[in-house]
Each structure stands twice: as structure tokens, then as C-alpha cells.
LUMVEXPA-409730 format. One line per field, with one value per residue (C-alpha): residue number from 1; residue in one letter; z, x, y. Coordinates in nm, 4 decimals. Layout:
N
pos = NUM ...
code = A ...
Z = Z ...
X = X ...
Y = Y ...
***
This chain:
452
pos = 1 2 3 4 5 6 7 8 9 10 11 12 13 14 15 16 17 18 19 20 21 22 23 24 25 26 27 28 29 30 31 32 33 34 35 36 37 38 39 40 41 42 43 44 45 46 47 48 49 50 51 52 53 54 55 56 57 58 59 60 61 62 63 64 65 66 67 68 69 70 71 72 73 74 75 76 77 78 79 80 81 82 83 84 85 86 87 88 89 90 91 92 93 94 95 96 97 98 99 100 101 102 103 104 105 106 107 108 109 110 111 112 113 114 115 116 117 118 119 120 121 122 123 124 125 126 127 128 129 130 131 132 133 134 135 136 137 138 139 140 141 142 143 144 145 146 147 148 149 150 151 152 153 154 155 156 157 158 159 160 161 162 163 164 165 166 167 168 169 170 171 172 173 174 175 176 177 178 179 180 181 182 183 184 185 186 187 188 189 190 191 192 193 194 195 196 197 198 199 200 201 202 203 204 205 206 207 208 209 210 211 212 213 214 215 216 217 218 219 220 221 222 223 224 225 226 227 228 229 230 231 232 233 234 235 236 237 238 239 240 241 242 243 244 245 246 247 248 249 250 251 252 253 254 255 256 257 258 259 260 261 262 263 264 265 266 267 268 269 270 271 272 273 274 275 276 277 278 279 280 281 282 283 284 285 286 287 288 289 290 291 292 293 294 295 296 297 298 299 300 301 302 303 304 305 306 307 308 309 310 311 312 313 314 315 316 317 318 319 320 321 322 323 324 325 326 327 328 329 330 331 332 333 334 335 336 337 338 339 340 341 342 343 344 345 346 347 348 349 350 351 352 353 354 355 356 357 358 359 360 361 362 363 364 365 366 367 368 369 370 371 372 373 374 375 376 377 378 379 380 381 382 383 384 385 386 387 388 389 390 391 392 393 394 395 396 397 398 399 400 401 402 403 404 405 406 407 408 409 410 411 412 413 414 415 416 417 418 419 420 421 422 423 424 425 426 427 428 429 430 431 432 433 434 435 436 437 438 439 440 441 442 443 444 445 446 447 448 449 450 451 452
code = X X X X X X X X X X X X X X X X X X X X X X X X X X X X X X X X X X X X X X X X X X X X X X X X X X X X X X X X X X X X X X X X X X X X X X X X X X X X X X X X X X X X X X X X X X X X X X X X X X X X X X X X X X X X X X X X X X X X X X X X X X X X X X X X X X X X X X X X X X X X X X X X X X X X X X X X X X X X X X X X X X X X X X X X X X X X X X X X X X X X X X X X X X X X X X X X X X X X X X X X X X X X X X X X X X X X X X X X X X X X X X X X X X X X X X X X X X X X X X X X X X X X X X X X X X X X X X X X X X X X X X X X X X X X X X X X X X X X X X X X X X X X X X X X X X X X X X X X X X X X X X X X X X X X X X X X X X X X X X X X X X X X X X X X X X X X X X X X X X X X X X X X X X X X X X X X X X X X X X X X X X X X X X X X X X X X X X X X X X X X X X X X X X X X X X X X X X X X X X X X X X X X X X X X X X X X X X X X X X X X X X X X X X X X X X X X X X X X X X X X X X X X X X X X X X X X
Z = 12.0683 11.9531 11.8833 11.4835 11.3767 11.2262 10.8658 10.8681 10.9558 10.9226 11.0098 10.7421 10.7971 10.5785 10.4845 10.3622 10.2270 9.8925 9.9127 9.6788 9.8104 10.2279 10.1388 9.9779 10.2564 10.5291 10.3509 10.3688 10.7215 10.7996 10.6110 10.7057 11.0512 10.9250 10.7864 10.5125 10.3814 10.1457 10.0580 9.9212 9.7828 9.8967 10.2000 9.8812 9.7951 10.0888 10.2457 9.9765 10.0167 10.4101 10.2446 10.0864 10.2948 10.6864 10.7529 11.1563 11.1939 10.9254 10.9415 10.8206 10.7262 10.8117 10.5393 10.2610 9.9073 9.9573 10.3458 10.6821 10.8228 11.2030 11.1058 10.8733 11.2126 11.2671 10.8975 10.9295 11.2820 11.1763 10.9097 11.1632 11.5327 11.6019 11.3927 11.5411 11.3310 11.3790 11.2681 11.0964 11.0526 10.9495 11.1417 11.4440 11.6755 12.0135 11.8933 11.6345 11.8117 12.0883 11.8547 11.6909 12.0228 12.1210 11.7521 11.8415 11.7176 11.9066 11.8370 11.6882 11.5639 11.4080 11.0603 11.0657 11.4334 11.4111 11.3159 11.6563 11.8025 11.5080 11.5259 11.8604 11.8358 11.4799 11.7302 12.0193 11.7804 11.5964 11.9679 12.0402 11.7466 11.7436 12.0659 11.9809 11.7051 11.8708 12.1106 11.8938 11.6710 12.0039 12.0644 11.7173 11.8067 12.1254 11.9253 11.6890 11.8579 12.1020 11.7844 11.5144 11.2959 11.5292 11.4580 11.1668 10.9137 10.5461 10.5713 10.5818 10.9071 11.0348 10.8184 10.9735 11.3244 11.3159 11.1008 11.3981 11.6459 11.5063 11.5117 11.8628 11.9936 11.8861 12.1168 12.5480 12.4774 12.6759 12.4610 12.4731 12.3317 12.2713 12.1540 12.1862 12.4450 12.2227 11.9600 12.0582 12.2568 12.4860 12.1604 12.0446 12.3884 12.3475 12.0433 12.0633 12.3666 12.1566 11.9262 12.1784 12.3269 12.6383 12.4863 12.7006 13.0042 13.2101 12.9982 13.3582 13.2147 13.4872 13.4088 13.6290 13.6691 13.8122 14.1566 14.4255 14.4570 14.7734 14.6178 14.2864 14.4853 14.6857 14.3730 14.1150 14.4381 14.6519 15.0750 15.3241 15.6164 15.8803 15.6439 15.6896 15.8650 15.6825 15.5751 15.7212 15.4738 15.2335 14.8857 14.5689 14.3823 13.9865 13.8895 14.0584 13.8971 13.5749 13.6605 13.2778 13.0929 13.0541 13.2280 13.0210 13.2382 13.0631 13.1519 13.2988 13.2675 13.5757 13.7931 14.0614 14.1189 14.4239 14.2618 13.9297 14.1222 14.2126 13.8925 13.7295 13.9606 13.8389 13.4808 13.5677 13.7361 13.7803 14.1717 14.3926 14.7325 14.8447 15.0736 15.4246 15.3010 15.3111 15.1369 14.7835 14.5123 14.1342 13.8473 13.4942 13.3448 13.0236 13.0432 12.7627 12.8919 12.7229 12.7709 12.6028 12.7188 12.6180 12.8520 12.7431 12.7591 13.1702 13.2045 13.1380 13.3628 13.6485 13.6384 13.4898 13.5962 13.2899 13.3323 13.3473 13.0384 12.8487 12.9787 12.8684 12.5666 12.4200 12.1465 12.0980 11.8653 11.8063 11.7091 11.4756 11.5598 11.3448 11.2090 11.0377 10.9396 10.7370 10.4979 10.7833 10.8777 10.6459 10.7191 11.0941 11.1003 10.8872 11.1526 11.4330 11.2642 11.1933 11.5616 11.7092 11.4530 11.5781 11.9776 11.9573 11.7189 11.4676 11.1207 11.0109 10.6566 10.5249 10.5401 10.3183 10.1531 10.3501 10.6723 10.5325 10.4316 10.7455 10.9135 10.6966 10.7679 11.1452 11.3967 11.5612 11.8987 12.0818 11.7850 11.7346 12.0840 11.9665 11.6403 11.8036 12.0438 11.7722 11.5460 11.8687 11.9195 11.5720 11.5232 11.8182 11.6756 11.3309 11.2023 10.8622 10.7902 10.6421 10.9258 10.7767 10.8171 11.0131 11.2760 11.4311 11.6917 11.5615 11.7430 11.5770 11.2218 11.3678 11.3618 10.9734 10.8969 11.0239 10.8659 10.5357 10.1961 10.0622 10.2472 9.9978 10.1163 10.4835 10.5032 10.3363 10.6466 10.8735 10.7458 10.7469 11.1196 11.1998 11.0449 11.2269 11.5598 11.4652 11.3852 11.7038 11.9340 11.6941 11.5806 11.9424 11.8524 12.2112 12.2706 11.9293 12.0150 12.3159 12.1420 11.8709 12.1552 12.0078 12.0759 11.9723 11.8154 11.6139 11.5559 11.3929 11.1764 11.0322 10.9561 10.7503 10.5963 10.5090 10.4444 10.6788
X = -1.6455 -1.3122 -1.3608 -1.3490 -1.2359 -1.4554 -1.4946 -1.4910 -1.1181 -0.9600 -0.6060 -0.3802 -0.1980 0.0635 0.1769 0.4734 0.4701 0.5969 0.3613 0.0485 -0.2304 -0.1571 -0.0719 -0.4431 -0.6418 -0.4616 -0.5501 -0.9148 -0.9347 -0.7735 -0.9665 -1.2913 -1.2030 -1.2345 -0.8859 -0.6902 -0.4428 -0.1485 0.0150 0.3767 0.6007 0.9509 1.0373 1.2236 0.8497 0.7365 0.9806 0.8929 0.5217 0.6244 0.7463 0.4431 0.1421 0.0574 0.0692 0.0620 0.0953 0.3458 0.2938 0.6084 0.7303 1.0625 1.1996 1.1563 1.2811 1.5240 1.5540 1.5409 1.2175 1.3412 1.6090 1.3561 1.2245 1.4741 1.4815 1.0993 1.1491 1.3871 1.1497 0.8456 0.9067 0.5310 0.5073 0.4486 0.5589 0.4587 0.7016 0.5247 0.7347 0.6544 0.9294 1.0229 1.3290 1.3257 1.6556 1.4739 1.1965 1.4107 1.6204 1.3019 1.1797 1.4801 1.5193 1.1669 0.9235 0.5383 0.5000 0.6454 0.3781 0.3824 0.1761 -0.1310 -0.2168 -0.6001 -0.7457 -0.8783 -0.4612 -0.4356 -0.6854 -0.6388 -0.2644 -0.3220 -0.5919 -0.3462 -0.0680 -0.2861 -0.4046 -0.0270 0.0740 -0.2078 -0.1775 0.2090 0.1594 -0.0576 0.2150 0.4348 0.2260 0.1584 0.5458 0.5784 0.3345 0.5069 0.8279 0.6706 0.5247 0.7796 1.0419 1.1313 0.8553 0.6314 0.7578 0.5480 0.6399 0.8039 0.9223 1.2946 1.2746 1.1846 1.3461 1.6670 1.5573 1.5104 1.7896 2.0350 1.8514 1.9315 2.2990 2.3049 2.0855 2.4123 2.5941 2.5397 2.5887 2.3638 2.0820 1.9089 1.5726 1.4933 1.1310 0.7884 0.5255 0.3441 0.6470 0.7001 0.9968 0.9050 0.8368 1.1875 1.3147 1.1484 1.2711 1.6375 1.6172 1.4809 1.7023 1.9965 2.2125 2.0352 1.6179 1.6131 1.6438 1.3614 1.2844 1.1835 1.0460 1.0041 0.8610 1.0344 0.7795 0.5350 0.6779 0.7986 1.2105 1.1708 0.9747 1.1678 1.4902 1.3175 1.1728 1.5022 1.7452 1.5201 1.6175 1.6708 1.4407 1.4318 1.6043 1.2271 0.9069 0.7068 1.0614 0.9285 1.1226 1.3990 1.2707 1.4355 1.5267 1.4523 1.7980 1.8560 1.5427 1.6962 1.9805 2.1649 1.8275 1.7426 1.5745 1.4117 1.4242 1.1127 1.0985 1.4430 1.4412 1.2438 1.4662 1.6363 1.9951 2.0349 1.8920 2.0797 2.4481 2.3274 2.2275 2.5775 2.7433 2.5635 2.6364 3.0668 3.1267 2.8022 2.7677 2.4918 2.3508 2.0232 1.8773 1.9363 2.2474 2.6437 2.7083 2.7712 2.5661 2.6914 2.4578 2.4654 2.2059 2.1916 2.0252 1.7642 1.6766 1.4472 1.2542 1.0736 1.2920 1.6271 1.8824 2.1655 2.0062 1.8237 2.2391 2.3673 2.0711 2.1797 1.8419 2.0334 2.3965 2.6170 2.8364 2.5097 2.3641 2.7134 2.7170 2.3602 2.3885 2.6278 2.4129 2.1372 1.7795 1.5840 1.2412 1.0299 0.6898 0.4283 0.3668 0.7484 0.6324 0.3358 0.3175 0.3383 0.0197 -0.2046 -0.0093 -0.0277 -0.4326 -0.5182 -0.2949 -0.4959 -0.8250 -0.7059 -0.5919 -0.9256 -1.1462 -1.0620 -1.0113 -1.3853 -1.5123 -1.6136 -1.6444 -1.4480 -1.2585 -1.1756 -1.1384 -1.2854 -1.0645 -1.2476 -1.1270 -0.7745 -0.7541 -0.8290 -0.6034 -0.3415 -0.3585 -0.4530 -0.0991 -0.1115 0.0188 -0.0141 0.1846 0.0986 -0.0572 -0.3009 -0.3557 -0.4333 -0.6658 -0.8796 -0.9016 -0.9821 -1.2854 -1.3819 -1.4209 -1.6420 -1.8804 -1.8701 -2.1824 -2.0717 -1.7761 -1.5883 -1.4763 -1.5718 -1.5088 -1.7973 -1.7363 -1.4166 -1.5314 -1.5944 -1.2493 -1.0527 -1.0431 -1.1488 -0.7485 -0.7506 -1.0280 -0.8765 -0.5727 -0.6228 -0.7076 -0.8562 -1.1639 -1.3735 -1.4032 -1.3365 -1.6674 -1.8312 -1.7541 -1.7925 -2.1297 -2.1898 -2.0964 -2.3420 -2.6171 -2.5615 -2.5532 -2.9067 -2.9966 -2.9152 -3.0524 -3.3960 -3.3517 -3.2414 -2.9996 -2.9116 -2.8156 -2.6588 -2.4100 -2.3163 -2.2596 -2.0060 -1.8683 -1.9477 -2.1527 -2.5098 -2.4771 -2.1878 -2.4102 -2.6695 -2.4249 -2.2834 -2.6298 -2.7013 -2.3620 -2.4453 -2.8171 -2.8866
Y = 27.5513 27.7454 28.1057 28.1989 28.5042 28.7885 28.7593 29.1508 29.1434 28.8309 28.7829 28.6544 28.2837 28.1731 27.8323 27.7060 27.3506 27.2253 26.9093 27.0361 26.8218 26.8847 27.2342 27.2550 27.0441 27.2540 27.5732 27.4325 27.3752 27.7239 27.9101 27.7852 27.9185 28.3114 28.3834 28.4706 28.1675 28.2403 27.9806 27.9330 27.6786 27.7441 27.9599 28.2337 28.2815 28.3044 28.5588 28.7760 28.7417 28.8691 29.1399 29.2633 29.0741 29.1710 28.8463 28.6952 28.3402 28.1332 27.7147 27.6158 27.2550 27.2032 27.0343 27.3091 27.2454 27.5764 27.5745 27.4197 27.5395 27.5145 27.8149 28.0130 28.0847 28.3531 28.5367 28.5731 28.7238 28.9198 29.0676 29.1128 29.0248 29.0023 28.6776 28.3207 28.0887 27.6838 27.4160 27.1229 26.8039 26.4568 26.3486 26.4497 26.4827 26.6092 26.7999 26.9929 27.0899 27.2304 27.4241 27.5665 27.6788 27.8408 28.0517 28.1795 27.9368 27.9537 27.5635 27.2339 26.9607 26.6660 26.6027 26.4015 26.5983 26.5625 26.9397 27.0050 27.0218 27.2543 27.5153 27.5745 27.6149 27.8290 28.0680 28.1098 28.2288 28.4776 28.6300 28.6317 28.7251 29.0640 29.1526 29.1777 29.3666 29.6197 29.6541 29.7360 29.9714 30.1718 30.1900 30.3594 30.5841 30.6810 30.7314 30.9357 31.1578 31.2940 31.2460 31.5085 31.3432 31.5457 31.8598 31.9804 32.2218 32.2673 32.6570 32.7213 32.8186 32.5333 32.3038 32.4738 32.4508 32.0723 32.0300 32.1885 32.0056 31.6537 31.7461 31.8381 31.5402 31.3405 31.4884 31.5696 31.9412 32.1487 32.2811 32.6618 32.7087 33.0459 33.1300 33.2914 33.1146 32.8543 32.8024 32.4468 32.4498 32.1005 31.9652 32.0388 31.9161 31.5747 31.5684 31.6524 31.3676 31.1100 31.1880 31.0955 30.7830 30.8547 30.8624 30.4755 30.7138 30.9317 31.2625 31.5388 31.8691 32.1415 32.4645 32.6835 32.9642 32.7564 32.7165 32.9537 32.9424 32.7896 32.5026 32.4943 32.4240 32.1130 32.0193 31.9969 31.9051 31.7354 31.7371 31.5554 31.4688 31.7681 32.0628 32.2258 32.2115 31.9531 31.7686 31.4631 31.2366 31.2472 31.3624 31.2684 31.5363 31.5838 31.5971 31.2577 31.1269 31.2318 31.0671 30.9324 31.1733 31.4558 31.7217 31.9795 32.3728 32.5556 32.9350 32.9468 33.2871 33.3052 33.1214 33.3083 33.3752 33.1949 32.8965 33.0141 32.9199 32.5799 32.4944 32.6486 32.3918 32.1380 32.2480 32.3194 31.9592 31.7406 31.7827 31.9464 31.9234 31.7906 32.1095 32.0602 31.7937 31.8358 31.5167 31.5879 31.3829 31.3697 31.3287 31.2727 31.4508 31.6868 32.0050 32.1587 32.4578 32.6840 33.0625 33.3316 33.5937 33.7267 33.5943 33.7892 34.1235 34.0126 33.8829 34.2603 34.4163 34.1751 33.9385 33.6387 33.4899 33.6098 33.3251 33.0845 33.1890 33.1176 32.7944 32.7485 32.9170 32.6303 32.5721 32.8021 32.7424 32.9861 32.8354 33.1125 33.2525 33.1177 33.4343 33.3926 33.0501 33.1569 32.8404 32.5737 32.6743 32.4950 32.1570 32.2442 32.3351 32.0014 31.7975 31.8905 31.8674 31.4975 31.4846 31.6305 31.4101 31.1243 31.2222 31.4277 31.1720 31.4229 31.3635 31.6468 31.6120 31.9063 32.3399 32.5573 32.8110 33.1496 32.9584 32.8718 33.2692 33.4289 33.1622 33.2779 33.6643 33.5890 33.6816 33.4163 33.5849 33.2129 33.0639 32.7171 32.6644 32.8908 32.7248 32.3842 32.5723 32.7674 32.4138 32.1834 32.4531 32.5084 32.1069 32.1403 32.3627 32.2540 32.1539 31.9262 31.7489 32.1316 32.3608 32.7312 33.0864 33.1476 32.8935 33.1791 33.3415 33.7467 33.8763 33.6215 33.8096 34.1597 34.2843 34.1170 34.3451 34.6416 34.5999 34.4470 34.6562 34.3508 34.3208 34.2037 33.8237 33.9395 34.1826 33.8441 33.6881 33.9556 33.9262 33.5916 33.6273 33.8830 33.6970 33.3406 33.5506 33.7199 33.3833 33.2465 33.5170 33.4970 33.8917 33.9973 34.3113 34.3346 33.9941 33.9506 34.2384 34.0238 33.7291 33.9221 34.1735 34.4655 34.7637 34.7569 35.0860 34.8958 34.6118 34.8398 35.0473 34.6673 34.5670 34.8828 34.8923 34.4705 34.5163 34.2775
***
């Protein structure tokens, strides 16, 4: 017995046919097998019902009152390339069917096929036709995410930042990101590659402080087989590896100078040597180096090759704090409660305006990174579908309390704090204290002061 599709989601067929009566009996025989039939006239209505309809499988005749169905094959593949489409003919040539194959077709059949040849072909195409689409949904996705569309964010600042980085992508200019840990620099990186003739080739991101110099230089240069104890092999090198890329330098600030003239060869004319190697490789790969430090001023204390950071510092973007980017922070914090939803599966729709207010006064020292932290763990904890006040931990608002004149909400959910940590410890002052980080002697002067 041929699998039918769920009724809960069927998959939409459409048929072109001008004749009424085997337009209507095929319609019949489709739809009793769980999907959706549209039906059309002429292939002008029916390219415009492709327009507005998700649908996956077309059955086309091929003698249309307004085209040849055998070269519709291409216009509807041109609209959605996950679409089979079958050629029905009542006539058939072995020249037509061969021609509909080749413009993309998934099957050519004759009229008057008995309906158990034609469900099973209709069933194949939709599987085909599904599994392509999902394919191709999960491409977009990819795209998305490491493209500027993933860079969140309405403030000027921002809006500047990605605006400069578009340009540049254009181009094969080296690329210096200069901001706090946690700004989004990689992002940017991904980005600004994606955004380039060479996003079809390998993205490399390195983050320089997290290997010794020794290890760095094997790492981005690779060596040759006997250049060190343990060289048992040759090693490919990530430059090579980015070979027609890009390879993305995080915390470049850290390199070392040695390492710092190798890389400023690479930079000048595109050469290098593996370690232990006197035979000179080339490589075509742009650089997008970024760090959290400033170059220039390590350059004029001797900690940073002068003449490097000029020929890094080609094009320059500095990407804001999030502090500087106070009004990005709403769209940011709903973002990653989406994200974090659907990864934790929490039922998690909305903020309530407390949270939204100490998010907004917080200083975000981790920038966004931090952000994304403090919402992953607050959908955690949350205990209905609104993430509130009282689910940030105590320190999180402690600085907003000591600086802000407008405490009047904030002692409300200093308060509120207090009280779900009593709750939790059963009255226990000493353990409650704990649980805040405060002293108990604190604890005791916040309860009288609350009237706890």
C-alpha cells in the first residue's frame, strides 16, 4: 500500500490542464491521497498561482492553450528550483520526452496511465521535491546567519558599522576590527566574508591568544616533517588552508613580533615559509584581523610592528560597546529569547517591562556576549512564558542600584529578590545571604528597610 500524506500538513500539487472534466477526475484522485490540488487553466494562471502558493509538485499537460508544457518546465524552475514538475501528454514522442527531461522535468507520462503509475510517481516527486526544499531552506539559514542579516541592531552606530563593512567586503582590502571583548567582531568577520567574491571559499578564524607562539606559528604556517621533535609529518598550515578565503586573526594584539614579521610578509607580497622549509609557498588569502586593544598606541611602546599595524589598519571598524548602543538592546534580548526558546524548548514569549528596565541601565561590561549569556540563563530559570526582573541574579542590578536616583522600581525588585531567596531557603537568613552574596548583617538591614 503507497504511503498517503498527513492530512495535518499536506503538500500542495498543482495541475495544469485546460480539459475541464480530466482536470476534475485527476484532482479527485490526488486529493484523496492527503494533498492540496490547485488547479489552473493556462500555464499564465498558473505561474502566477506559483507566485503566491508553496506549491511542490506541478502535473503539467504539454499542450497548454498559452504554452508548450515541455518548456514551462524551465520558467517554473526558474521561479522555485525545488519543484518537480510531471509532463502529461496524450501523445507522445520520444523527442519530447527527452527534451522535457533534460529542461528539468521529474517525469513524462502518457494520459490514460492507470492511477496506480500515477500516485506513485505524484509521491516520489513530493519526497523529492521536500527533501529539496528543506535543503534549501537550511542553506538560507546558513547564509543568514554568518551574513550582515545577523548583525542585529537599529542605533546609528551600528547602522554605520555595517554600512562600512558592506563596502569593504566588495573589495580584498585587509580589514581591522577594533572593539571591546564580546562586541561581535567574528560576527563582523563572517560577515564582511560572506559578503565577498571569495564567501564560496574556506572562512579559518584563529584566535591568536589561545596558543603559545611556538604553536601559533605551526598552526597559521604549518611545517614540514622533522623541523621539531614530534614533526613526524608535514602539517598544512592555516594560511594554505585558507588558500582563495579568508582567515579571520582574533586578538592579534597578542601575537608576537617574531611571528608579527612573518605575517607582514605575507601581507607585502603573498609568500611565507612552512617552519623547518626554504621553499617558498604563495597564498591568496585576505586577512580580517581584529583585537580589543589599541594597536597604535602597543606600536609606539614597541609591543606591535608599527609598519604591521599600518598595513592592517587599511580599513579600520570600530564596532561600539553595547553600552553606546543602548536602544539595540531590546531587539538584541528578544532575539535570543527567540533563539533559546526554541534550542531549550521553553515556552518563553515575552519580557516584562521591570526586566527590560534594568536591562537597559545594566553596563553591560561583556557587551553582547554577555547579553546572550544572562537571557540563555534567565530562560532557564523562568518559570512562565514572561522572563521577569526577579529571575537576574542579585549582582546583576546591584551597580544600577547604587548608582541610580530613581530607585523606586529598582528597591521593588531588590525586594522581590530578597523575598524569592527567603522563599527558597524556607526563612533561613544565613543561607539566604548566600544565595544573594551579601552579608547577613546586610540581609537583615534590607529586610527591615523592606518590611519583609
Amino acid at each position: 500500500m503507497e504511503r498517503k500524506i498527513p492530512q495535518s500538513m499536506p503538500s500542495t500539487v498543482l495541475i495544469l490542464e485546460d480539459e475541464n472534466k480530466f482536470r476534475g477526475l485527476l484532482s479527485r484522485i490526488i486529493e484523496v491521497e492527503g494533498y492540496k490540488v490547485l488547479q489552473a487553466q493556462s500555464a499564465r494562471v498558473g505561474l502566477k498561482l506559483l507566485e503566491t502558493e508553496d506549491v511542490r509538485v506541478v502535473i503539467s499537460d504539454v499542450k497548454l492553450p498559452d504554452a508548450n508544457g515541455v518548456e514551462l518546465v524551465k520558467r517554473i524552475k526558474e521561479i522555485h528550483s525545488y519543484i518537480e514538475v510531471i509532463n502529461l501528454t496524450a501523445f507522445g514522442s520520444i523527442k519530447d520526452s527527452v527534451k522535457a527531461i533534460k529542461n528539468g522535468a521529474f517525469d513524462y507520462i502518457m494520459k490514460g496511465d492507470d492511477n496506480a503509475r500515477i500516485i506513485p510517481i505524484v509521491n516520489t516527486a513530493v519526497e523529492k521535491a521536500n527533501l529539496q526544499y528543506q535543503i534549501n531552506q537550511h542553506a538560507n539559514n546558513i547564509n543568514k546567519k554568518y551574513s550582515f542579516g545577523a548583525i542585529l541592531g537599529k542605533s546609528k552606530v551600528i547602522v554605520d558599522c555595517i554600512d562600512l563593512a558592506r563596502k569593504v567586503a566588495k573589495t580584498n582590502t585587509t580589514v581591522l576590527l577594533l572593539g571591546e571583548t564580546g562586541t561581535g567582531k567574528e560576527i563582523f568577520a563572517e560577515a564582511i566574508h560572506e559578503g565577498s567574491e571569495r564567501k564560496d571559499k574556506p572562512f579559518i578564524a584563529v584566535n591568536c591568544s589561545a596558543f603559545s607562539n611556538e604553536l601559533l606559528k605551526s598552526e597559521l604556517f604549518g611545517y614540514v616533517a622533522g623541523a621539531f621533535t614530534g614533526a613526524l609529518k608535514d602539517k598544512t598550515g592555516l594560511f594554505e588552508e585558507a588558500d582563495g578565503g579568508t582567515l579571520f586573526l582574533d586578538e592579534i594584539g597578542e601575537m608576537n613580533l617574531e611571528l608579527q614579521a612573518r605575517l607582514l610578509r605575507v601581507l607585502e607580497n603573498g609568500t611565507f615559509n612552512r617552519v623547518g622549509d626554504s621553499k617558498i609557498s604563495k597564498v591568496n588569502a585576505r586577512i580580517i584581523a581584529a583585537t580589543n586593544k589599541d594597536l597604535k598606541h602597543e606600536a609606539e611602546n614597541g609591543r606591535f610592528r608599527l609598519d604591521l599595524f599600518y598595513r592592517l589598519a587599511v580599513f579600520t571598524i570600530y564596532i561600539p560597546p553595547l553600552r553606546e548602543r543602548k536602544e539595540d538592546i531590546e531587539i538584541l534580548a528578544r532575539n535570543f529569547m527567540k533563539e533559546f526558546s526554541i534550542k531549550l524548548n521553553r515556552k518563553i514569549t515575552s519580557m516584562d517591562d521591570a526586566f527590560l528596565k534594568v536591562l537597559n541601565e545594566h553596563s553591560w561590561k561583556g557587551n553582547v556576549r554577555e547579553l546572550r549569556n544572562v537571557i540563555e540563563r534567565t530562560v532557564i530559570i523562568a518559570n512562565n512564558d514572561t522572563l521577569s526582573s526577579d529571575l537576574l541574579q542579585f549582582d546583576f542590578y546591584t551597580e544600577i542600584l547604587e548608582q541610580s536616583s530613581q530607585t523606586l522600581d529598582l528597591a521593588d525588585i531588590e525586594s522581590r529578590y530578597i523575598r524569592k531567596a527567603l522563599h527558597q531557603t524556607n526563612g533561613n537568613k544565613t543561607e539566604a545571604a548566600k544565595l544573594l552574596g551579601i552579608g547577613l548583617s546586610t540581609l537583615y538591614r534590607k529586610i527591615e528597610e523592606y518590611q519583609l
